[in-house]
VODREN-803980 format. One record per residue (C-alpha): z, x, y; residue in one letter. Coordinates in steps of 0.05 Angstrom, whole numbers. Example, Ala and Ser with C-alpha at 12.3 -4.5 7.8 and 13.67 -1.06 7.14 Angstrom:
# residues 2
<r c3="156" c1="246" c2="-90" code="A"/>
<r c3="143" c1="273" c2="-21" code="S"/>
//
This chain:
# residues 372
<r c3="-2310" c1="-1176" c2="-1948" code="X"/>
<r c3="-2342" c1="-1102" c2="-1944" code="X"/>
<r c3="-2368" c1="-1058" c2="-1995" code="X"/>
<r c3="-2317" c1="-991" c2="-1997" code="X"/>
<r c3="-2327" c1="-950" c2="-2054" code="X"/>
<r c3="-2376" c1="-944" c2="-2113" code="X"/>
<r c3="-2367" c1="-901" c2="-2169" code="X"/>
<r c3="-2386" c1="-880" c2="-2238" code="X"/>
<r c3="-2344" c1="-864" c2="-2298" code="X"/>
<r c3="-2383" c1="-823" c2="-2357" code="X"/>
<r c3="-2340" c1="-851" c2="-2430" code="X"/>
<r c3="-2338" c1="-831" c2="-2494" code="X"/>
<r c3="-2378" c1="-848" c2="-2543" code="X"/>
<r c3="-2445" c1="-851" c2="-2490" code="X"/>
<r c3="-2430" c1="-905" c2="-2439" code="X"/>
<r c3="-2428" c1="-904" c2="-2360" code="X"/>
<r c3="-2378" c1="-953" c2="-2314" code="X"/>
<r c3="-2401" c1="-973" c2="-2252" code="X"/>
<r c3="-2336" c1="-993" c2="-2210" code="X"/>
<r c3="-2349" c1="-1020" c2="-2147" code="X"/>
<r c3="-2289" c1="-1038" c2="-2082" code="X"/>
<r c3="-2277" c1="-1085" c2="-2035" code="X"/>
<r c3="-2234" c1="-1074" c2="-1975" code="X"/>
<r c3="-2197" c1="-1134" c2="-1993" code="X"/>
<r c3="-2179" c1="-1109" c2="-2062" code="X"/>
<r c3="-2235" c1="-1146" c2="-2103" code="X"/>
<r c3="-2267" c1="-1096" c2="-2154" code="X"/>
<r c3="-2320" c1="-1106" c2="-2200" code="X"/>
<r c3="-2351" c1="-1072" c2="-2264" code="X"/>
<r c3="-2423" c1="-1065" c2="-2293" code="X"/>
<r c3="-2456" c1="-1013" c2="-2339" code="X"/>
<r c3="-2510" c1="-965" c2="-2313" code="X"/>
<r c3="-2537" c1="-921" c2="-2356" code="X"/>
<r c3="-2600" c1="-903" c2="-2393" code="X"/>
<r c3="-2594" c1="-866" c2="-2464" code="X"/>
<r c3="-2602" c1="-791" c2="-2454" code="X"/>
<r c3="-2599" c1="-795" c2="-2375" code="X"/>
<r c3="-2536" c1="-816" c2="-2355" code="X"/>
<r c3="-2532" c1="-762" c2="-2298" code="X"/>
<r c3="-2590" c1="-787" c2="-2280" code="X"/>
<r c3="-2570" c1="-851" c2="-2272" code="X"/>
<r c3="-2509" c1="-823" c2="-2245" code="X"/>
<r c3="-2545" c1="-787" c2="-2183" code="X"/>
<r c3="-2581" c1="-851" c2="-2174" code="X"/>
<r c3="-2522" c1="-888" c2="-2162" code="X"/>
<r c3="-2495" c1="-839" c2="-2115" code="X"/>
<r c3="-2564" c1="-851" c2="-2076" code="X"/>
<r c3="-2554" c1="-917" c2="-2065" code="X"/>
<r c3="-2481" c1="-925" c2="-2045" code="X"/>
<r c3="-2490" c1="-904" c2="-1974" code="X"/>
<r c3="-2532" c1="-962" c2="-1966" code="X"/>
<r c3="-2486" c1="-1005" c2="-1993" code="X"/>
<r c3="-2421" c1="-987" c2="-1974" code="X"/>
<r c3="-2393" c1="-1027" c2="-1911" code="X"/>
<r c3="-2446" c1="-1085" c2="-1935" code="X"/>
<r c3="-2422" c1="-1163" c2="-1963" code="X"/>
<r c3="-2413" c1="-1156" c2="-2032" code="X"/>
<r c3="-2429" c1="-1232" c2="-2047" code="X"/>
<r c3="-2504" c1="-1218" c2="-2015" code="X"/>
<r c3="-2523" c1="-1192" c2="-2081" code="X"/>
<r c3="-2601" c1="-1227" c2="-2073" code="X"/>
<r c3="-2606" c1="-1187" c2="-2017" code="X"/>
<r c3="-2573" c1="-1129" c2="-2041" code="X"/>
<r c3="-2619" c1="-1127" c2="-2098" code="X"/>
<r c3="-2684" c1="-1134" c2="-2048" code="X"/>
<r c3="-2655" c1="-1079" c2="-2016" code="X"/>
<r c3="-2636" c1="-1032" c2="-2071" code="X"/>
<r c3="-2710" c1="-1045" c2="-2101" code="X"/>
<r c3="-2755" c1="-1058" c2="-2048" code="X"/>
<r c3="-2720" c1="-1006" c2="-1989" code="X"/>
<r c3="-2753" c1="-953" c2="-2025" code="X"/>
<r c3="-2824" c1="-926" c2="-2032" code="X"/>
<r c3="-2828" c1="-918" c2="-2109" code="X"/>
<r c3="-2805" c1="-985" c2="-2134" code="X"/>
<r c3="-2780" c1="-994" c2="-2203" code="X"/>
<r c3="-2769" c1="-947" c2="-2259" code="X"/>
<r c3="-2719" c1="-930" c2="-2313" code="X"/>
<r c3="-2673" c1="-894" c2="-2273" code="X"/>
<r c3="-2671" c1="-937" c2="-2211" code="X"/>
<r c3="-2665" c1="-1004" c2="-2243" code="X"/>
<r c3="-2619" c1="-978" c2="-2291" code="X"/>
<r c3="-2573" c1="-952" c2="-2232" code="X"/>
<r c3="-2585" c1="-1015" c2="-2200" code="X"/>
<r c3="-2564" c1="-1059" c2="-2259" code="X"/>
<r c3="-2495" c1="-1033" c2="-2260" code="X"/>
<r c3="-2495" c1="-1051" c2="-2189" code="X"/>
<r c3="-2517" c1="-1113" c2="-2205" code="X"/>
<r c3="-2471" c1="-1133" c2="-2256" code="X"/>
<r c3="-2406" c1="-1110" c2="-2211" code="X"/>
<r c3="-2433" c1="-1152" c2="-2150" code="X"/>
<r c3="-2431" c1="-1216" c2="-2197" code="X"/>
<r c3="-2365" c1="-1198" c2="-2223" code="X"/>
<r c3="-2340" c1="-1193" c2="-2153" code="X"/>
<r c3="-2377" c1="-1253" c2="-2131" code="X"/>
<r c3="-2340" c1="-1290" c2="-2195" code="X"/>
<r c3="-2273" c1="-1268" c2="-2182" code="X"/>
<r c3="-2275" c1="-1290" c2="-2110" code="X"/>
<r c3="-2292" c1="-1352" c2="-2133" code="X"/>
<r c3="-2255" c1="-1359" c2="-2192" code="X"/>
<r c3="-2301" c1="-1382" c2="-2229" code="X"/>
<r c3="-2346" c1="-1342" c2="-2288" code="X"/>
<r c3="-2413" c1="-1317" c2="-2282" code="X"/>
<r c3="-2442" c1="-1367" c2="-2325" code="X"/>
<r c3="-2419" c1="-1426" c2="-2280" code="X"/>
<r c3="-2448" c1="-1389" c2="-2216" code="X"/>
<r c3="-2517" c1="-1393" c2="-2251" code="X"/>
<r c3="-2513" c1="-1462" c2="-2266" code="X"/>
<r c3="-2463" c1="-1471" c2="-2324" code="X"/>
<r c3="-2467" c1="-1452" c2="-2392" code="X"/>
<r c3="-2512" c1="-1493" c2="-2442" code="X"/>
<r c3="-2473" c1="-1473" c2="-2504" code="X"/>
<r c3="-2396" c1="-1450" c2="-2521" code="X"/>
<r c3="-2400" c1="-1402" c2="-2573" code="X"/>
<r c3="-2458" c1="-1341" c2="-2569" code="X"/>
<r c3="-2489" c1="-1316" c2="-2628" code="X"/>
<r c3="-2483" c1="-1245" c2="-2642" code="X"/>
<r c3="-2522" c1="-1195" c2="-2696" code="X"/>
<r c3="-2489" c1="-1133" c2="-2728" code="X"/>
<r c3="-2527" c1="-1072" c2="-2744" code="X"/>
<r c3="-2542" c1="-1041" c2="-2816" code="X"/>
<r c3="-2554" c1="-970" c2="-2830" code="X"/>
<r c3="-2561" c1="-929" c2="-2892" code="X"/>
<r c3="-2615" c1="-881" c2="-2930" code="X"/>
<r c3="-2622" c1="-913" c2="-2991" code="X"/>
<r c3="-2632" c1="-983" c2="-3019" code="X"/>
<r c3="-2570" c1="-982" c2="-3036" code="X"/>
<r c3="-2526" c1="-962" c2="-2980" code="X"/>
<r c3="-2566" c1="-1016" c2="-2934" code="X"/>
<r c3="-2550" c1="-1070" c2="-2985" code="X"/>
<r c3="-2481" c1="-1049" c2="-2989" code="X"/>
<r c3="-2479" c1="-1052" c2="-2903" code="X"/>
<r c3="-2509" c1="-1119" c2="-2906" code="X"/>
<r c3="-2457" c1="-1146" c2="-2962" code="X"/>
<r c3="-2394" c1="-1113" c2="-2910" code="X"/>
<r c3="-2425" c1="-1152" c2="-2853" code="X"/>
<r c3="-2443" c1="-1217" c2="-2888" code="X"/>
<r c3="-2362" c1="-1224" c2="-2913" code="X"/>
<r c3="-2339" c1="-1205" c2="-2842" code="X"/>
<r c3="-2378" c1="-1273" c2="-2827" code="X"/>
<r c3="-2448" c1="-1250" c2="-2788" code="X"/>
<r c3="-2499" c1="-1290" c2="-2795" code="X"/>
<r c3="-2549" c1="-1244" c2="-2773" code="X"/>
<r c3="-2567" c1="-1171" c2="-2781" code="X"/>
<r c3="-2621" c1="-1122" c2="-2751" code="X"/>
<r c3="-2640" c1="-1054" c2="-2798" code="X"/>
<r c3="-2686" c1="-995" c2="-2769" code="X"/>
<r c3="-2735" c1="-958" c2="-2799" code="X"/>
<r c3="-2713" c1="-902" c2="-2816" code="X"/>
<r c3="-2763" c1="-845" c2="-2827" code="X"/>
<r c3="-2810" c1="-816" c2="-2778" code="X"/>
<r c3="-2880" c1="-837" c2="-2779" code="X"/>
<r c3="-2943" c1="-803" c2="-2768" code="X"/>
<r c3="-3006" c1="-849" c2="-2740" code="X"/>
<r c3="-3030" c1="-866" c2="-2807" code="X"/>
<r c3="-2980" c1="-852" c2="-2871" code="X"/>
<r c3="-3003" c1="-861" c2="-2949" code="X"/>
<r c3="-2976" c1="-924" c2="-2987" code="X"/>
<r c3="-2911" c1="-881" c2="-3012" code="X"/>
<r c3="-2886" c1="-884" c2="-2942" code="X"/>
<r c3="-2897" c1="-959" c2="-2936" code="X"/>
<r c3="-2869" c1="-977" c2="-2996" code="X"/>
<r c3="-2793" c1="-933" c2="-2982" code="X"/>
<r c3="-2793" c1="-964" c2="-2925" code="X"/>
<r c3="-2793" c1="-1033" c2="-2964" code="X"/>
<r c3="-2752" c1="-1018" c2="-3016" code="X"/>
<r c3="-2691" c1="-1011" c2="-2961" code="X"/>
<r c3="-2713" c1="-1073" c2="-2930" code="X"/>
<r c3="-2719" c1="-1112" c2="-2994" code="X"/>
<r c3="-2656" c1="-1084" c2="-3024" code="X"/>
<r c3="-2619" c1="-1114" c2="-2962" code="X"/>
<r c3="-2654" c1="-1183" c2="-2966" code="X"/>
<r c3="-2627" c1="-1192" c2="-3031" code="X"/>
<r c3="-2563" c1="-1179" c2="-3023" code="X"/>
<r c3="-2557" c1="-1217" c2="-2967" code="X"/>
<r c3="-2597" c1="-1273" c2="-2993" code="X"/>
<r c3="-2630" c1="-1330" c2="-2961" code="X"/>
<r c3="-2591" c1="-1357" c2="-2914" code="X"/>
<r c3="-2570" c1="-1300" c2="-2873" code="X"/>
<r c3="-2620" c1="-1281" c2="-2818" code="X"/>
<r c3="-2651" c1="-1206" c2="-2815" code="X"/>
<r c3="-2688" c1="-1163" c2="-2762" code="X"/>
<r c3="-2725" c1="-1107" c2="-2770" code="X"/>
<r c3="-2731" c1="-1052" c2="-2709" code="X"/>
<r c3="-2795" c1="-1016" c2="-2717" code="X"/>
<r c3="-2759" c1="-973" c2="-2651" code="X"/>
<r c3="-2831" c1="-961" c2="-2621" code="X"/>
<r c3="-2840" c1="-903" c2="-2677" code="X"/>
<r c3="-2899" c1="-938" c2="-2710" code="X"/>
<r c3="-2963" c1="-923" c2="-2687" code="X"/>
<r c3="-3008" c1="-998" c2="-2681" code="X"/>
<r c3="-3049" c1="-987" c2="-2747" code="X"/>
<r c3="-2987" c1="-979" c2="-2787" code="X"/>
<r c3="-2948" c1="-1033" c2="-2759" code="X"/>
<r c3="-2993" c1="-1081" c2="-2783" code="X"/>
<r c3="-2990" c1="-1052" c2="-2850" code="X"/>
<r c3="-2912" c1="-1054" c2="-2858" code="X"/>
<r c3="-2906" c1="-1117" c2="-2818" code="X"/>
<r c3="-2955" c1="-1149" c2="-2867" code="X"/>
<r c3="-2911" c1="-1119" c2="-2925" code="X"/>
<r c3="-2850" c1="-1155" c2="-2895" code="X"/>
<r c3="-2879" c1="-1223" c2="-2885" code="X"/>
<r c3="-2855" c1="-1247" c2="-2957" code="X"/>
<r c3="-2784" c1="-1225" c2="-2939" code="X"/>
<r c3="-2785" c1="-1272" c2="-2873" code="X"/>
<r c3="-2750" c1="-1235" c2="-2828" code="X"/>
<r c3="-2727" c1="-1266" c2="-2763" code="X"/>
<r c3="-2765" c1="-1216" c2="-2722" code="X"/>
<r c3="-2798" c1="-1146" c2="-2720" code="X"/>
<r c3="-2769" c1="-1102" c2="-2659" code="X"/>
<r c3="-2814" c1="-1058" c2="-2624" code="X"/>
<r c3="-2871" c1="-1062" c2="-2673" code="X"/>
<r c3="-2901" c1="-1006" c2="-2625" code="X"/>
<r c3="-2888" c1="-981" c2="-2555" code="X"/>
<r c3="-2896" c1="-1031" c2="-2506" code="X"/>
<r c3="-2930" c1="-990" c2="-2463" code="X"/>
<r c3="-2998" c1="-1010" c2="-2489" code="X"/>
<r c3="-2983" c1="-1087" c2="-2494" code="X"/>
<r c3="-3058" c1="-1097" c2="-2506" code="X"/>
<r c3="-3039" c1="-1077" c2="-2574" code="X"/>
<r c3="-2975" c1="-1100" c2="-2590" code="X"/>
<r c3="-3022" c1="-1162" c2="-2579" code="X"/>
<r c3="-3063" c1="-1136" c2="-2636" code="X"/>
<r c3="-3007" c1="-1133" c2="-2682" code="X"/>
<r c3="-2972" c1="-1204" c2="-2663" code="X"/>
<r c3="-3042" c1="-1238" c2="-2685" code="X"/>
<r c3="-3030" c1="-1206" c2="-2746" code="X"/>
<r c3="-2967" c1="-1223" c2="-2762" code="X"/>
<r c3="-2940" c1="-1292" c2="-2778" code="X"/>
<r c3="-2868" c1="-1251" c2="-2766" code="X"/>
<r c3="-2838" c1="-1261" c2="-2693" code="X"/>
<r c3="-2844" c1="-1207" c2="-2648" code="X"/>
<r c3="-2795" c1="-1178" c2="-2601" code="X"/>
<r c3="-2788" c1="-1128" c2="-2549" code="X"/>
<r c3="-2759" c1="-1111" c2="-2481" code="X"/>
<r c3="-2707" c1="-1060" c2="-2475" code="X"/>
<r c3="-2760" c1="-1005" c2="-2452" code="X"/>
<r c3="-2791" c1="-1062" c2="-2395" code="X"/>
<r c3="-2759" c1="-1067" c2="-2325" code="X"/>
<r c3="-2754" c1="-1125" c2="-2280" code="X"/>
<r c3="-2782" c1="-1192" c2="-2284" code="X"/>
<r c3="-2858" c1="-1171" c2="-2265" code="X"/>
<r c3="-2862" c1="-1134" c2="-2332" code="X"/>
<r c3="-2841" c1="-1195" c2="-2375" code="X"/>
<r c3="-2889" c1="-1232" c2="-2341" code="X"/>
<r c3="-2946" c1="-1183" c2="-2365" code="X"/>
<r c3="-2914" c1="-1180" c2="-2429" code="X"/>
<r c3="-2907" c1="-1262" c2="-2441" code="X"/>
<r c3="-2976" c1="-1274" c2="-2410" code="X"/>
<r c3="-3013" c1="-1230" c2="-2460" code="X"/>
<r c3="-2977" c1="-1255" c2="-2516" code="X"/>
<r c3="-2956" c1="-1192" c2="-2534" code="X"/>
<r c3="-2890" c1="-1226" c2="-2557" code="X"/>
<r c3="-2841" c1="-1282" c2="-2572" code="X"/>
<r c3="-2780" c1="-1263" c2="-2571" code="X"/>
<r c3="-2759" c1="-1222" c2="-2510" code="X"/>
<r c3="-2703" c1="-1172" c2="-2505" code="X"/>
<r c3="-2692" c1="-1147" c2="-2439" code="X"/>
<r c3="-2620" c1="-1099" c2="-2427" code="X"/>
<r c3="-2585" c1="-1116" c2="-2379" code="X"/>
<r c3="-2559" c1="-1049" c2="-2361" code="X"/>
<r c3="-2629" c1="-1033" c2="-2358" code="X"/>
<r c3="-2670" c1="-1093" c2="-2327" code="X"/>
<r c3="-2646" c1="-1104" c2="-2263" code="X"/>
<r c3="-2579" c1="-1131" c2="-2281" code="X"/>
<r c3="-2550" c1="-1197" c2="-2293" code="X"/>
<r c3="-2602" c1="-1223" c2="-2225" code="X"/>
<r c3="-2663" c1="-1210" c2="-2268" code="X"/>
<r c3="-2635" c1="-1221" c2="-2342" code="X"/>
<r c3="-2631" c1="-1287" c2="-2317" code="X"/>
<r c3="-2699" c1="-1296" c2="-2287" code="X"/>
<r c3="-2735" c1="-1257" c2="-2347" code="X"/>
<r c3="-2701" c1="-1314" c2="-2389" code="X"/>
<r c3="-2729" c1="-1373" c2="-2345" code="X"/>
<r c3="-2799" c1="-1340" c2="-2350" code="X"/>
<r c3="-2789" c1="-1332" c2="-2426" code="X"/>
<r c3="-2769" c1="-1407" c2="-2432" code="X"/>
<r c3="-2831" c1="-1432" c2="-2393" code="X"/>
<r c3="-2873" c1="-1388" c2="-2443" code="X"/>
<r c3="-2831" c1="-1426" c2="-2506" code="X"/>
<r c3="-2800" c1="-1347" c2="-2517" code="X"/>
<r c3="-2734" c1="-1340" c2="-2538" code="X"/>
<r c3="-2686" c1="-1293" c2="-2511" code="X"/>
<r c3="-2649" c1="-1249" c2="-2542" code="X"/>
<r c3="-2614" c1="-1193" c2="-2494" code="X"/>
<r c3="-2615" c1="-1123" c2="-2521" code="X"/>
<r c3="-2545" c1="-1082" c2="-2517" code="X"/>
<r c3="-2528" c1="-1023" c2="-2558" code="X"/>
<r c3="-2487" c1="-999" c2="-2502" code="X"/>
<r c3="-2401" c1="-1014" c2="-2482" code="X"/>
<r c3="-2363" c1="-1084" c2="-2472" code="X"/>
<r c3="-2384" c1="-1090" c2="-2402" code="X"/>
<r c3="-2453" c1="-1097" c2="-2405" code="X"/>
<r c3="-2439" c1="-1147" c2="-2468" code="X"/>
<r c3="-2401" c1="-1178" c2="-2429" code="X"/>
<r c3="-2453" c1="-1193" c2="-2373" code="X"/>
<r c3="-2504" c1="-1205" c2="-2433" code="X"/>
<r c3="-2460" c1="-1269" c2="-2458" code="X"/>
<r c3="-2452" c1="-1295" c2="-2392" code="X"/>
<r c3="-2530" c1="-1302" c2="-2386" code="X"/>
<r c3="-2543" c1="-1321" c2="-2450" code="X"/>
<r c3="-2493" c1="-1371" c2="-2442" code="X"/>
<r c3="-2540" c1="-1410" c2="-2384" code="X"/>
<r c3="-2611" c1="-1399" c2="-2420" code="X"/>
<r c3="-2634" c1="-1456" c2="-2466" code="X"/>
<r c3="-2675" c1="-1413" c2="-2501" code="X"/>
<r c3="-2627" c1="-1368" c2="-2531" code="X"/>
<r c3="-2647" c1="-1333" c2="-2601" code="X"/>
<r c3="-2581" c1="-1282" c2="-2614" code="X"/>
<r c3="-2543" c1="-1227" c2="-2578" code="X"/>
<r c3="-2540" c1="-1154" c2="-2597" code="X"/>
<r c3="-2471" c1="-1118" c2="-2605" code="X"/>
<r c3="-2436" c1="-1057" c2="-2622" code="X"/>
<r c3="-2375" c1="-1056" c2="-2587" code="X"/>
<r c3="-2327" c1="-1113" c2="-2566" code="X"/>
<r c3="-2281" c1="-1068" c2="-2527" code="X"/>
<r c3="-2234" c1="-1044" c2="-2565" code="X"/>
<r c3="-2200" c1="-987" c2="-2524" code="X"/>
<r c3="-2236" c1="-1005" c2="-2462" code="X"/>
<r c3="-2217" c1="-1080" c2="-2447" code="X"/>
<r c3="-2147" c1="-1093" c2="-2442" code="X"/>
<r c3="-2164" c1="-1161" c2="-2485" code="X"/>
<r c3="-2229" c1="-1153" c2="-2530" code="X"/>
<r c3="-2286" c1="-1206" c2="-2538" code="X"/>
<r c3="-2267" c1="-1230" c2="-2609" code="X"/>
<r c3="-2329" c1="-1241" c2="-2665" code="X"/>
<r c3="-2313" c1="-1312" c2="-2712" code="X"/>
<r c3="-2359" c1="-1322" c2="-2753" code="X"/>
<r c3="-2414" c1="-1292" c2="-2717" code="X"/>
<r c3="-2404" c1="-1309" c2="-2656" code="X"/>
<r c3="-2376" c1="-1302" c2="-2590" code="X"/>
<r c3="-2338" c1="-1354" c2="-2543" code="X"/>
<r c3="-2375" c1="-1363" c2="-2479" code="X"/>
<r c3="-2330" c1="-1323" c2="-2431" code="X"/>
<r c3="-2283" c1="-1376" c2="-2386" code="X"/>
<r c3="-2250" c1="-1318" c2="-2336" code="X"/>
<r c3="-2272" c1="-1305" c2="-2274" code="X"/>
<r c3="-2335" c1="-1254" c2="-2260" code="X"/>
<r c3="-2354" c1="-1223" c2="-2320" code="X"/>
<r c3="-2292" c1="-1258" c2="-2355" code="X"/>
<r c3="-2264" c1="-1184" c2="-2379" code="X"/>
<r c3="-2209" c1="-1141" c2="-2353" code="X"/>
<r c3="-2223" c1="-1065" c2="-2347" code="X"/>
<r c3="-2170" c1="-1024" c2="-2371" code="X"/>
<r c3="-2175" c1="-966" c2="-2327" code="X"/>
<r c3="-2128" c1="-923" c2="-2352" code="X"/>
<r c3="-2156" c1="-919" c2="-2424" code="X"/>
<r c3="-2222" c1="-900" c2="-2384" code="X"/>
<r c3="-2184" c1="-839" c2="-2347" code="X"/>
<r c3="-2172" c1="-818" c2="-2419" code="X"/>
<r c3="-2233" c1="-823" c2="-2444" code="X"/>
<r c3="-2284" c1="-787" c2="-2384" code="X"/>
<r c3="-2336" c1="-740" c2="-2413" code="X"/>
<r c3="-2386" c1="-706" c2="-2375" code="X"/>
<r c3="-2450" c1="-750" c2="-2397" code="X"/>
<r c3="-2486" c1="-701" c2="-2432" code="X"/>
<r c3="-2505" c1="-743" c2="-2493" code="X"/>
<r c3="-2576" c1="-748" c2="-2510" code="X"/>
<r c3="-2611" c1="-773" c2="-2565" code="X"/>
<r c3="-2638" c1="-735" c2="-2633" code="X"/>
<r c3="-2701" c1="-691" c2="-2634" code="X"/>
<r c3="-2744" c1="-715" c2="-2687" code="X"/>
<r c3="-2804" c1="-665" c2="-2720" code="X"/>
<r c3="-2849" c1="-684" c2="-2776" code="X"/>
<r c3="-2826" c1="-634" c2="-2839" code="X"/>
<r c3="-2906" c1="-621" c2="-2853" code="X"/>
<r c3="-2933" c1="-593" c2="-2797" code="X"/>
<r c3="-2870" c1="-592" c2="-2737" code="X"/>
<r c3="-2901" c1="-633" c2="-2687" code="X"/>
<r c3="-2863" c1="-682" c2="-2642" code="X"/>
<r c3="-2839" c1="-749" c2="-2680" code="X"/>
<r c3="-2824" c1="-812" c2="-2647" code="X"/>
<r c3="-2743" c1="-831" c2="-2646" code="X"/>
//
């Protein structure tokens, strides 16, 4: 079996397919795209396929050396990102030959059902309470929130305390026994993460997202001392040497790698290993299409650590039978490769040209540059 064809589709509302072709008719699917570059990501893709093309699908180990080591400049948003996709479409190949999922090829799943978290928006105490009540009686058992208002390095207590009001508005309506996260979205400066995530502890929220960026893990450090409140991040790290930093400075416990991001489904399910021998949970990052969910359950399906899987999309339009929520969660996928079938022509009919990027935020005093 021979690699013939790779391409990329660009869908509505912001995600990229990666299709990849077999001369014997096996095809598989992945996700490659980063948020605001999918061109990018795009021409990356297009760079590697004339060293793939005529190569053995099913050598994906060696496919991944090549696709990350060949080159000079090793790692990288746009690279592994275009190299996840990759990634993800060479297991779902490598499944389908074999008829047999992804989850089995990695050693077999560990659970059957995945647990999955919805997302709750709103501007006022009151709209986020009311999102939290819609998901609770649609049967989630867990539920991530953002905050919502740029931040400056050091606000006054007004800012802290609207930022709680939202957060404390949703814990009661939600009550006790539904789990919450709260995604700082790296827009906190250190200092005032320790502030808010100190304001938070009494709420006991499963974990705080991106209490800063993690590209000074020194001090994300800082602020998981600080905290009694779990600690997560990952979807802005890249391959399994990053975790490793991460894990070893105990910068966090909970890690959330993407695996349209990472490296693919081949590093997903190393970063998870590493997590486990560190006692970190793992709970995959996706606010991105079906197929990359997909890929996202069928690792989380193999690692014993497993905290809960982020969602937005089951498929609907895109998958010719959608992954179906019960009750919060999601049945370990049973079909070959990625256990989902493309439906190819709804993605003919829904091709943009990629040009989505993500909000400009300024600070109303002054203009200057806020964090998103």
């Amino acid at each position: 079996m021979k690699i013939a064809a790779i391409e990329i589709f660009h869908v509505l509302p912001r995600w990229s397919f990666v299709k990849v072709s077999t001369d014997e008719g096996v095809t598989g699917w992945g996700e490659a795209v980063l948020e605001g570059r999918s061109r990018t990501v795009e021409q990356a893709v297009k760079d590697l396929a004339p060293h793939l093309v005529g190569q053995d699908p099913r050598r994906i180990q060696h496919l991944w050396q090549m696709m990350y080591r060949g080159t000079f400049y090793h790692g990288g948003p746009i690279l592994t990102s275009a190299l996840s996709g990759i990634d993800q479409a060479l297991w779902d190949i490598l499944g389908k030959w074999l008829n047999a999922p992804i989850s089995q090829l990695l050693g077999g799943a560990v659970r059957d059902r995945v647990r999955v978290y919805g997302h709750v928006g709103g501007e006022t105490p009151a709209a986020v309470a009311e999102a939290g009540r819609r998901q609770v009686a649609a049967g989630m058992t867990a539920l991530k929130t953002s905050v919502g208002a740029p931040a400056r390095f050091m606000e006054p207590p007004a800012w802290v305390r609207g930022e709680m009001e939202r957060f404390e508005a949703l814990r009661e309506a939600i009550g006790p026994g539904v789990d919450f996260a709260v995604d700082f979205h790296g827009r906190v400066q250190p200092a005032l993460a320790i502030r808010l995530v100190k304001a938070l502890e009494p709420l006991e929220p499963m974990f705080v997202e991106e209490p800063c960026l993690a590209e000074d893990l020194d001090e994300m450090a800082r602020i998981a001392r600080a905290t009694s409140i779990p600690i997560a991040t990952g979807e802005r790290l890249y391959t399994k040497y990053a975790f490793r930093e991460l894990l070893a400075k105990g910068a966090a416990s909970i890690v959330q790698p993407d695996l349209a991001h990472c490296g693919g489904i081949s590093e997903g399910f190393h970063i998870a290993r590493i997590a486990e021998a560190h006692f970190a949970a793992f709970a995959p990052h996706n606010p991105l299409g079906p197929i990359n969910l997909a890929a996202s359950l069928n690792v989380s399906a193999t690692a014993p650590n497993f905290l809960a899987q982020e969602q937005v999309s089951v498929g609907e339009g895109y998958l010719r039978q959608p992954l179906v929520i019960d009750h919060g969660y999601i049945e370990v996928p049973t079909n070959p490769g990625l256990g989902i079938e493309v439906d190819e022509g709804r993605i003919q009919e829904h091709l943009y040209d990629g040009s989505w990027d993500n909000p400009r935020w300024f600070h109303a005093d002054d203009g200057s540059v806020a964090d998103w």
